[in-house]
C-alpha positions in Angstrom: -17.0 17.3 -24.9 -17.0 20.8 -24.9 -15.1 22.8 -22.2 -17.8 25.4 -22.3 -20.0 23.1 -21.6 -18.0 21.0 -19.1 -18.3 20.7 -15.0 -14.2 21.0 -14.8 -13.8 23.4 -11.8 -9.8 24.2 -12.0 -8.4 26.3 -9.2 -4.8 28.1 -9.3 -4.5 27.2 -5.6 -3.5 24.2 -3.7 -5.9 22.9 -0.8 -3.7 24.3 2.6 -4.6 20.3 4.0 -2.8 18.9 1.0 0.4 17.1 1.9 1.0 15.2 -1.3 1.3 16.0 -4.8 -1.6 13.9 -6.0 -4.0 15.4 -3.5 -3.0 19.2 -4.1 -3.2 18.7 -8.2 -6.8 16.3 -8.0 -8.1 19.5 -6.4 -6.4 21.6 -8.2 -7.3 20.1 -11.8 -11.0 19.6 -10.6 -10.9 15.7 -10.7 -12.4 15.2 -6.7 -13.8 17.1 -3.8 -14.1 16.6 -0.4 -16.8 15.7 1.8 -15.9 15.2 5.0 -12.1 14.2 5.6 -11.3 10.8 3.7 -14.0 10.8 1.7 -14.1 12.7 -1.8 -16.6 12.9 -4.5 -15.4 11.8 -8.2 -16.1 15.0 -10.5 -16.6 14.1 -14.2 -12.9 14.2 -15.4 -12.2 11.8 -12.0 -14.7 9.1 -12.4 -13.6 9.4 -16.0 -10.3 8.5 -14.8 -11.4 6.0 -12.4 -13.4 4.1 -14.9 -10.4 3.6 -17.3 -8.7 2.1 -14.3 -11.6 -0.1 -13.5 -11.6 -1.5 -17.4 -8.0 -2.0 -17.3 -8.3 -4.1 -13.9 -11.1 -5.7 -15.6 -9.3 -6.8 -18.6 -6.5 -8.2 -16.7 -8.6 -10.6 -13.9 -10.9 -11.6 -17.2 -7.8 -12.4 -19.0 -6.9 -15.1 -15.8 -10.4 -16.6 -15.8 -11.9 -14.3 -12.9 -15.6 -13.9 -12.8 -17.4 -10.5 -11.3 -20.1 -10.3 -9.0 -21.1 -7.8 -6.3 -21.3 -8.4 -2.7 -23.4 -6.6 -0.2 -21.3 -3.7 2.1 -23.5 -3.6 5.0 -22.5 -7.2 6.9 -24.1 -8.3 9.8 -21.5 -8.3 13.1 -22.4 -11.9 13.6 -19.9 -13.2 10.4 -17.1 -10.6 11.4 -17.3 -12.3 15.2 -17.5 -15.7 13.8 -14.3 -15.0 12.0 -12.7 -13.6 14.7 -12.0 -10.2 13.3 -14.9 -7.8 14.6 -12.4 -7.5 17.8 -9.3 -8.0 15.6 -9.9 -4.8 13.4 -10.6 -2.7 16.5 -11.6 0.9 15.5 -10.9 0.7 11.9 -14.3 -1.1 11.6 -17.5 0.9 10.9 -19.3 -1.1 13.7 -23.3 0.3 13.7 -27.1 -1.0 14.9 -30.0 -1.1 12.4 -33.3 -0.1 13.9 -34.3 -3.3 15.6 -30.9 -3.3 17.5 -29.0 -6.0 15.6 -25.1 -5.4 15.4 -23.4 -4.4 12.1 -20.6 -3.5 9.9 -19.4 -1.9 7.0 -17.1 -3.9 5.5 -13.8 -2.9 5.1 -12.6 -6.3 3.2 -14.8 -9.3 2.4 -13.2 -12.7 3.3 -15.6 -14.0 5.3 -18.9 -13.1 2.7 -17.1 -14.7 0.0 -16.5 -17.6 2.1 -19.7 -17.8 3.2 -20.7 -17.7 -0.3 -18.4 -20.7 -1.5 -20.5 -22.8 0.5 -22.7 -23.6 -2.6 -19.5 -25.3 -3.9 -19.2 -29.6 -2.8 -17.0 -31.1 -5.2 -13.3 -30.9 -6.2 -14.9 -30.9 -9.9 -15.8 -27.0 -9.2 -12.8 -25.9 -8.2 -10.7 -23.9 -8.9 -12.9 -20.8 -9.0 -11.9 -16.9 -9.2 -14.2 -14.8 -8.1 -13.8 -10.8 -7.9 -15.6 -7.6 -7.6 -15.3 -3.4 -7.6 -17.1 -2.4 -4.2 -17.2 0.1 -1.9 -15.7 -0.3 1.1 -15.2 1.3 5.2 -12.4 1.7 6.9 -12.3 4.3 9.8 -9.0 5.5 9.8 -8.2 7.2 12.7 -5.6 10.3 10.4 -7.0 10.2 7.2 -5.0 11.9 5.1 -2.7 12.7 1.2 -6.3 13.3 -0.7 -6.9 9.8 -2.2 -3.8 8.0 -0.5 -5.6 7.5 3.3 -9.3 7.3 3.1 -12.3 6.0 5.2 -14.1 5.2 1.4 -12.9 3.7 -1.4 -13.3 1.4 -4.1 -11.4 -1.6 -4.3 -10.7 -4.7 -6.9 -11.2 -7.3 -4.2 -11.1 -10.9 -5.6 -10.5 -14.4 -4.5 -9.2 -18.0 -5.8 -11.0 -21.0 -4.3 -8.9 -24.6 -4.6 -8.8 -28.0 -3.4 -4.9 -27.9 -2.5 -1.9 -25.3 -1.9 -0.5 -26.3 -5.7 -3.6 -24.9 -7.0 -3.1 -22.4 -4.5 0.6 -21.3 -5.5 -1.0 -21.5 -9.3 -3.8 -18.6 -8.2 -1.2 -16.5 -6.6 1.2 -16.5 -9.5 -2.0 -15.6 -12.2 -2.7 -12.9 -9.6 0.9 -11.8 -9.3 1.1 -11.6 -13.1 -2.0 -9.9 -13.6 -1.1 -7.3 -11.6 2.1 -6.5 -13.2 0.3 -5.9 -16.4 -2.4 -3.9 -14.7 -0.3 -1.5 -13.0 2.1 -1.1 -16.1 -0.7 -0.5 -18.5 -2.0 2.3 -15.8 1.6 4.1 -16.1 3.3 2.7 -12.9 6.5 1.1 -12.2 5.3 -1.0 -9.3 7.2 -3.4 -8.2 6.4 -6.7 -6.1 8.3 -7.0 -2.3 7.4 -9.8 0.4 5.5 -8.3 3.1 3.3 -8.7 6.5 0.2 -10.5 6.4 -1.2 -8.7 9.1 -4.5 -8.8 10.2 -5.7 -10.7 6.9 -3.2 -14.1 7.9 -2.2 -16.6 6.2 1.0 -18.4 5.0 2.9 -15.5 2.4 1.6 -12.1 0.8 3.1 -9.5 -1.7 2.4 -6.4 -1.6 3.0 -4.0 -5.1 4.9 -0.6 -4.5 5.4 2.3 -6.8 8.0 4.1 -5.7 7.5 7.8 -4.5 8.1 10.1 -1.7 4.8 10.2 -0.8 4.3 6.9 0.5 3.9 5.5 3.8 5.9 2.2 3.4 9.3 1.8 3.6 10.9 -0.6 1.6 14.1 -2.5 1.6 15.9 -3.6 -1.8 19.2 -5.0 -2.9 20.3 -3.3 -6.6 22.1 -6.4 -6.8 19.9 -10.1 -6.0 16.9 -8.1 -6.4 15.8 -8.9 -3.1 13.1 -6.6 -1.9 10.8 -6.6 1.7 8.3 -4.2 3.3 10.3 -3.3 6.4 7.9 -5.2 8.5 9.0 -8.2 7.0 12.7 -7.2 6.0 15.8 -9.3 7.2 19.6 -8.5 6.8 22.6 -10.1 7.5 23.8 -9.6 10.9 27.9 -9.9 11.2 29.1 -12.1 13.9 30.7 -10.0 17.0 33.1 -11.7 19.0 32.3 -11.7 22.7 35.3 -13.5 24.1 35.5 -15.7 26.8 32.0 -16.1 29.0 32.4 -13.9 31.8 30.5 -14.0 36.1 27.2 -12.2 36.3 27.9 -8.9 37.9 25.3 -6.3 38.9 26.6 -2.8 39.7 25.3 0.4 39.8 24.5 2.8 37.1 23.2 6.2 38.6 21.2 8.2 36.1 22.0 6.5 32.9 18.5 5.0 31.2 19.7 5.1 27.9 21.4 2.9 25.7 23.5 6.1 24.4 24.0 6.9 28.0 25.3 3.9 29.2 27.7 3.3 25.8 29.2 6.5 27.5 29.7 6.2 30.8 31.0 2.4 30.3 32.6 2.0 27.0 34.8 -0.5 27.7 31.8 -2.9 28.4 28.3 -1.2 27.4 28.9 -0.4 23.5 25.5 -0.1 21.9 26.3 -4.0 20.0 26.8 -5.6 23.6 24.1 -4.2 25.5 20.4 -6.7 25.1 17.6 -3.9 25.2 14.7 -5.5 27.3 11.1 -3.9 26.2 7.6 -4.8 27.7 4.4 -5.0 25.2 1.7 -6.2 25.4 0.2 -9.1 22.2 -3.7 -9.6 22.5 -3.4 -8.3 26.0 -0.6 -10.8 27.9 2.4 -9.0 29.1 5.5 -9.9 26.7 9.2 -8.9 27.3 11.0 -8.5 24.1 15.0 -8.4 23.9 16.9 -7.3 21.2 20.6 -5.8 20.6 21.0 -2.4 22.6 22.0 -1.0 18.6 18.7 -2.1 17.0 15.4 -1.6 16.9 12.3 -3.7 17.6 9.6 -3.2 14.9 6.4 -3.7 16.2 4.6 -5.6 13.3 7.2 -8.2 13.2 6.4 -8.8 17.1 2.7 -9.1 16.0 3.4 -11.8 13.2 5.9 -14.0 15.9 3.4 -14.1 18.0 -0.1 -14.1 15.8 -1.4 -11.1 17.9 -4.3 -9.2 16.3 -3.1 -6.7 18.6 0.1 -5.2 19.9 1.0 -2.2 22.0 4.3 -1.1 24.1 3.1 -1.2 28.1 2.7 1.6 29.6 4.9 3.0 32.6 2.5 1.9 35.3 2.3 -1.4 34.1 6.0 -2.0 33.4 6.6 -1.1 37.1 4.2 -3.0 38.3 5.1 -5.9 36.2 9.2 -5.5 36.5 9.8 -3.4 39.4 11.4 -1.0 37.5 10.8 2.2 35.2 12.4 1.9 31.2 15.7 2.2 31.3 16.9 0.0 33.9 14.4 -3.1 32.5 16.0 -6.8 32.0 15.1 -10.4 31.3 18.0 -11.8 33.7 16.7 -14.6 36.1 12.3 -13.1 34.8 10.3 -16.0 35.5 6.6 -16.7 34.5 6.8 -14.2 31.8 7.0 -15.3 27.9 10.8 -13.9 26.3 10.8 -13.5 23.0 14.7 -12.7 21.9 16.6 -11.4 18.3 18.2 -14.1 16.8 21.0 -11.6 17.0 21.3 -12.5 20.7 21.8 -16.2 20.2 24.9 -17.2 22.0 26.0 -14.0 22.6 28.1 -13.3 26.3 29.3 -10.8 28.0 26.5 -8.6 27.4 24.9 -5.8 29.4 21.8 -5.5 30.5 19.0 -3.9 33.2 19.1 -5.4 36.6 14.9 -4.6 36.6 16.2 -2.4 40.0 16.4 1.8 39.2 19.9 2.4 38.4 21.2 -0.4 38.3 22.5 -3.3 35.4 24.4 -6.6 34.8 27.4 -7.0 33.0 28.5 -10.5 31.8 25.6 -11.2 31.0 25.2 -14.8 28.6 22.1 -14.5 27.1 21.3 -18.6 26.8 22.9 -19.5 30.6 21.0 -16.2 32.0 17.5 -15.6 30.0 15.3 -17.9 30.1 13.9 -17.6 26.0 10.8 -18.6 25.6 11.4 -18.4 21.9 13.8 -16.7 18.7 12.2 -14.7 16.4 13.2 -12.2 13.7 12.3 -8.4 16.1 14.8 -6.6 14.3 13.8 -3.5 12.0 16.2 -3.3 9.2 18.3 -0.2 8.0 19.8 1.1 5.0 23.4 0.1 4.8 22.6 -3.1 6.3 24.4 -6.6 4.6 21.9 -7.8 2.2 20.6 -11.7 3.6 20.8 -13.3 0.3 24.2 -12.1 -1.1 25.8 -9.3 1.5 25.6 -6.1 -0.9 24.6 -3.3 1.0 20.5 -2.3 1.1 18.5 0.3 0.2 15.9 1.9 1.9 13.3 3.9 0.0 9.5 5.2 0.7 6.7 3.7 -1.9 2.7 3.7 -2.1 1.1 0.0 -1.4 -1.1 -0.2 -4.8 -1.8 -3.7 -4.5 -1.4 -6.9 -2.4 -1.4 -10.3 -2.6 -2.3 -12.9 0.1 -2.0 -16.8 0.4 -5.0 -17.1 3.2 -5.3 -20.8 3.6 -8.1 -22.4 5.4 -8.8 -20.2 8.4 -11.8 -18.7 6.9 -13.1 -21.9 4.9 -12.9 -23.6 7.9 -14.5 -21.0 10.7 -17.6 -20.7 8.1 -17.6 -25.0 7.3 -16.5 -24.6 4.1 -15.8 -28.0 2.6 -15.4 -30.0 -0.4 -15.1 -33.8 -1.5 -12.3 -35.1 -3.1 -12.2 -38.0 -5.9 -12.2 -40.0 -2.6 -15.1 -38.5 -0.9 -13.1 -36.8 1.6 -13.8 -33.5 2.6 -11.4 -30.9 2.6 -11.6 -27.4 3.5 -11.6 -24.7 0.8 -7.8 -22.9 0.3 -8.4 -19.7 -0.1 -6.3 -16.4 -1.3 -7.3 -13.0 -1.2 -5.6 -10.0 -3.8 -6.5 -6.6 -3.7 -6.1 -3.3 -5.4 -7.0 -0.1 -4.6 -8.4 2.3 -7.1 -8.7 5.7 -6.0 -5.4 5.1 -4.3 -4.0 3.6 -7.7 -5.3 7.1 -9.5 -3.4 8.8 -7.3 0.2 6.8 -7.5 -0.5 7.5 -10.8 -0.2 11.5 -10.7 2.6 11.1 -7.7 4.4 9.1 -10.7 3.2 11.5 -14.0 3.1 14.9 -13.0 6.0 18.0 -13.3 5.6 21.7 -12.6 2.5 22.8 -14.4 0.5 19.6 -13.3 -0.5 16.1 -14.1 0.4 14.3 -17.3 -1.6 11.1 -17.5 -0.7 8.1 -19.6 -2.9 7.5 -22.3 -4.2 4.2 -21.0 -6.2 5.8 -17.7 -6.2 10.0 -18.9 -9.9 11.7 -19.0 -9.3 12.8 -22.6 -6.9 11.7 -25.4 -6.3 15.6 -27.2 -7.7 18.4 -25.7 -7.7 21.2 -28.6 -7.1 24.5 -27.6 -8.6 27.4 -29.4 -7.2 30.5 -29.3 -9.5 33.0 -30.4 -13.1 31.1 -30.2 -14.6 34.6 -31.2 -13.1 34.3 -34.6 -15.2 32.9 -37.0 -12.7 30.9 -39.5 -10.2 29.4 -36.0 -13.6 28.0 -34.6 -14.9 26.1 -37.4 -11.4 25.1 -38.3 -11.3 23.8 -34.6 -14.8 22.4 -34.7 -14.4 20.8 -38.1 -10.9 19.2 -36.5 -12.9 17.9 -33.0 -16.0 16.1 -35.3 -13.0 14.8 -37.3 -10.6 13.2 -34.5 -14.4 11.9 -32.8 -15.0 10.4 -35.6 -11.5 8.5 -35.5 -12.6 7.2 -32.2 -10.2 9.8 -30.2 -11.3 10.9 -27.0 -11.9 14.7 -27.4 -11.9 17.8 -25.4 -12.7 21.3 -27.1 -11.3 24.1 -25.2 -14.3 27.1 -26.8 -14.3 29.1 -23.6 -13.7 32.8 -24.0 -11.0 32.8 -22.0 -7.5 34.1 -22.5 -4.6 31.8 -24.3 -2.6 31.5 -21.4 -5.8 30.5 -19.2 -6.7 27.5 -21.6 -2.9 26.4 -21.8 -2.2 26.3 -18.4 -5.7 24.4 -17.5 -4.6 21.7 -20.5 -1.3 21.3 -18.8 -2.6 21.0 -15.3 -5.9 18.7 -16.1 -2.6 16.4 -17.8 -5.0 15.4 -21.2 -1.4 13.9 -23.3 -1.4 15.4 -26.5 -3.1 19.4 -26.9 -3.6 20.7 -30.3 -3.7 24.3 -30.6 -5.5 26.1 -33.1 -5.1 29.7 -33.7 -6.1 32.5 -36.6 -2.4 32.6 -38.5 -2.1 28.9 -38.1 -5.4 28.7 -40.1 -4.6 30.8 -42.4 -1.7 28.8 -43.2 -3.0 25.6 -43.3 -1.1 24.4 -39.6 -1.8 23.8 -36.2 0.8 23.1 -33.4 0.2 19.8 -31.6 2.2 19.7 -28.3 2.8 16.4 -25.9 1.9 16.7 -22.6 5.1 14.7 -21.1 7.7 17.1 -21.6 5.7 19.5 -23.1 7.2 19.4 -26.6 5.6 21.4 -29.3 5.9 20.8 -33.1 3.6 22.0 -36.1 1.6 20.3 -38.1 -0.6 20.3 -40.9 -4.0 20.5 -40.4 -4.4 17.6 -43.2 -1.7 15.4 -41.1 -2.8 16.2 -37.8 -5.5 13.3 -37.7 -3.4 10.8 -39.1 -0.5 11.5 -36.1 -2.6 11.6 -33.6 -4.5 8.7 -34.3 -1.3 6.6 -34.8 0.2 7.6 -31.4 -3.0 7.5 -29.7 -3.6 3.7 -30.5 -0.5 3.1 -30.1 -0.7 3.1 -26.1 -3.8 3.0 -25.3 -2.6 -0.2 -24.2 -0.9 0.7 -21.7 3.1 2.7 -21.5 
C-alpha cells in the first residue's frame, strides 16, 4: 500500500476524553474513530489489526477442535427471561420492541442461544462438542470509557464446550485455558491466568486472563512466591489469630458523637481498636434486607457478598431504610440480639469475644460483645476485601496488589442453562442427563488495546509483528527525486514479492513528518531510503521497539528483513 494513497488520518493531538494510553494513540495513529461514546469505527490500519487478532484466535480454538458458526444478535426477550437473566443483567441489556410490540434484546453474551441450539444433540456419542464464534455484541454501559477498554459494542471470541460429565468438563476448560495462553502470547501480551468471580454468568469456577497495566480496572492479588493469584473479588489471605482473652458481660454504654470506626478506636482505645470492633452493614441481595458483619479494620467487598449469597443483584441500603429497618442511622448499627433478619459474618469473627459493636440505638454501642453467644449467624462466608501486605493463604509471604486489563475469561457453567432450555442427552444406559456446559470468552477490540497499553513508548505504538497493520513501512525521503523513488519502489515490489507486508511512505511530506507517523502508527521495522544512501548502495533499516537504527545494503536488506519477519510472525 501506498501512504499516498492510504485512508491513515494521523493527528499530533490526543483526544481531551482520552484517559488511557491505548485510546489517546488509536486516535492519534488513525486506527478508530468515535461514533457516539463506546462505540468506534475500525479505520483501515485498525480492522487490519483486528483481523490479525481474529486469525490468531482462530488458529488457536481450531487447533483444540473448536468449530465456528455465527449466531444471531438480535434475541427475543422471551429466552433471556426463561433464563433468568433479562432482570439479572438490569440496564446493561439493550432491551427494545420490534414493530408488532414483541420484547427484545441485543445480546450482550449468548448462553442461552447456544443452548438452545444444542438441543439438536441426543446422544452421549455427540458429545463432546466445541462450538465458537466472532460476533458482535451489546452491552449498555452506564460510563463507557479508555477508547476500546469500556464499550457498549464490540466484538467478541465467544465459544462453548458441550459434555456428558464434569471430567469432560475440567478437559474443555484446561484446552480453553491453554489456548488462551498461546493466543494472548502470540498477540504480544503477558497475560496471566488468576481465579475470579463468576458473576452474573454462574457456575462452579472461572478464570479470568490479565495483562498487567495501569490502565486496568481490576485489581489483582498475587504471591511472587506460590504463585497464587485472585481477582480481588475472589481473593483470600491469611488472617492472624488475635487473642481476645477471657469472655467478658455484655455491656451497652454511651458513645456521643462517635459513628466511625476511627472515631471510636480514639475515644476508647483500650477496648474499641479497629481489630476488636465487628462493623455491622445493611444491603440489600435481590431485594431482601441482609446485615453483613465484618472486623471494624476491614472491608466488605460487595461482589463477594453477591457470590455468598447467589444474588444477581446487590446494593448498600439506603439511610431511610436502614432506620426504618434498625432503628438507627450508620454508625451506631449492630447484629446484637437482630432477630428475623439473615446475618451473614467474616469468618474472621468466628469465636471472637470481647468485641465492640453498635447497640442499633444513636450513640450508643456494646462492648463485650462474643460474636457466637451474642449474634445470631445465619451463615460464614468469605466478605473480606483483601490488601496488599496481607499474609499470603497458601504459604504466608506477603501479597501484592496490582491493576490489570481482563482480556479473557474462562467459566465452568454447569447445567443451569442446559437444564432451564431442556437440554438433555442419553447415556450408554439411556438415561438422560443434562448438557455441562462452559463458556470462554475474549475480547478483541479490548485485546488490541492491551496490546498498545503493553507496546507502546514516547513517540507511539510498537506492535508485535504477529497482530501489526504492516510488517516494514519504507520511508522515502525525498519522493521528488527521481533515482530515491525507484530505488524505493523497486525495494517495496521486491519485499511484496517476499510475501512482506508493505507500506510505502511516497507522500511529499517532510522527513521528520514521515518518521514521526512510522513511529506513532508502530509498523516494527522502517526502512528509510534517502538520495546519498542510494548513491552508495545503502539504506538504514531501524526497529520499531527501541528504535534502533543500523545500515544496510540495499542487496541485504531483503534477505534481513525477511528472516526476522518470519521469524515472529508467530507470535513474540
Amino acid at each position: 500500500m501506498r501512504w499516498s494513497e492510504a485512508f491513515i488520518p494521523t493527528l499530533r493531538e490526543a483526544p481531551a476524553d482520552a484517559e488511557a494510553v491505548s485510546h489517546s494513540l488509536l486516535v492519534r495513529g488513525g486506527f478508530i474513530r468515535q461514533l457516539v461514546a463506546g462505540s468506534y469505527t475500525m479505520l483501515p490500519l485498525g480492522q487490519r489489526v483486528r483481523l490479525k487478532v481474529e486469525r490468531i484466535i482462530r488458529e488457536e480454538m481450531d487447533a483444540i477442535g473448536g468449530q465456528e458458526l455465527i449466531l444471531p444478535t438480535l434475541h427475543p426477550a422471551e429466552v433471556w427471561k426463561k433464563s433468568g437473566r433479562y432482570d439479572l443483567m438490569g440496564d446493561n441489556l439493550f432491551k427494545l420492541k420490534d414493530r408488532k410490540g414483541t420484547d427484545m434484546v441485543l445480546g450482550m453474551t449468548e448462553e442461552e442461544i447456544f443452548a438452545m441450539l444444542a438441543l439438536e444433540l441426543f446422544s452421549y456419542r455427540q458429545l463432546p462438542q466445541i462450538w465458537y464464534q466472532m460476533h458482535t455484541k451489546f452491552r449498555d454501559e452506564p460510563r463507557p470509557k479508555s477508547g476500546l477498554l469500556r464499550v457498549r459494542e464490540f466484538t467478541m471470541k465467544d465459544s462453548y464446550t458441550l459434555d456428558i460429565d464434569l471430567p469432560g468438563l475440567d478437559t474443555g476448560f484446561e484446552k480453553h485455558r491453554g489456548a488462551y495462553r498461546r493466543i494472548f502470547a502470540r498477540m504480544g501480551l503477558r497475560a496471566v491466568d488468576v481465579e475470579a468471580s463468576s458473576g452474573a454468568m454462574g457456575g462452579s469456577e472461572s478464570v479470568e486472563f490479565v495483562q498487567r497495566s495501569d490502565a486496568g480496572e481490576d485489581w489483582i492479588v498475587s504471591c511472587d512466591n506460590c504463585g497464587y493469584r485472585a481477582n480481588l473479588e475472589k481473593a483470600v489471605s491469611a488472617v492472624p489469630a488475635i487473642d481476645d482473652g477471657p469472655s467478658g458481660e455484655l455491656e451497652r454504654y454511651p458513645t456521643p458523637g462517635l459513628r466511625t470506626i476511627k472515631a471510636l478506636a480514639e475515644a476508647h482505645p483500650e477496648i474499641a481498636a479497629p481489630e476488636r470492633q465487628i462493623k455491622t452493614l445493611v444491603y440489600y441481595v435481590d431485594g431482601e434486607a441482609v446485615l453483613a458483619t465484618v472486623r471494624g479494620d476491614h472491608e466488605l467487598h460487595p461482589q463477594k457478598l453477591a457470590d455468598a449469597t447467589g444474588a444477581g443483584t446487590v446494593r448498600p441500603g439506603r439511610p431511610e431504610e436502614i432506620r426504618d429497618l434498625l432503628g438507627a442511622d450508620p454508625g451506631s448499627l449492630g447484629a446484637v440480639g437482630v432477630e428475623g433478619l439473615r446475618i451473614i459474618a467474616d469468618p474472621s469473627l468466628r469465636g471472637r469475644v470481647n468485641m465492640t459493636t453498635g447497640a442499633n440505638t444513636d450513640d450508643w454501642h456494646f462492648k463485650g460483645v462474643s460474636v457466637e453467644r451474642d449474634i445470631a449467624v445465619t451463615e460464614w462466608a468469605d466478605l473480606r476485601s483483601v490488601e496488599g501486605g496481607d499474609p499470603c493463604v497458601r504459604c504466608g509471604q506477603p501479597l501484592e496488589m496490582w491493576k490489570g486489563i481482563e482480556v479473557g475469561h474462562i467459566f465452568k457453567l454447569g447445567t443451569q442453562y442446559s437444564e432451564a432450555f431442556g437440554v438433555y442427552v442419553q447415556d450408554e444406559a439411556g438415561v438422560s442427563h443434562p448438557i455441562i456446559m462452559g463458556s470462554y470468552g475474549i475480547g478483541v477490540e479490548r485485546g488490541m488495546a492491551a496490546v498498545v497499553e503493553a507496546n507502546h513508548d514516547e513517540a507511539g505504538i510498537s506492535w508485535p509483528v504477529s497482530v501489526a497493520p504492516y510488517e516494514v513501512v519504507i520511508t522515502v525521503v525525498r519522493a521528488d527525486d527521481a533515482e530515491t523513488m525507484a530505488a524505493a519502489s523497486m525495494l517495496y515490489d521486491d519485499l511484496g514479492a517476499a510475501g512482506l507486508e508493505v507500506l510505502i511512505d511516497d507522500r511529499d511530506e517532510r522527513p521528520g513528518v514521515k518518521f514521526a507517523d512510522a513511529e506513532l502508527i508502530g509498523v516494527p521495522y522502517r526502512v528509510t531510503v534517502g538520495p546519498k544512501g542510494v548513491a552508495a548502495g545503502v539504506v538504514e533499516m531501524t526497529t520499531r521497539r527501541g528504535l534502533v537504527t543500523e545500515e544496510v545494503t540495499l542487496s541485504e536488506v531483503r534477505t534481513r528483513l525477511v528472516s526476522l519477519i518470519t521469524g515472529q510472525r508467530g507470535g513474540v
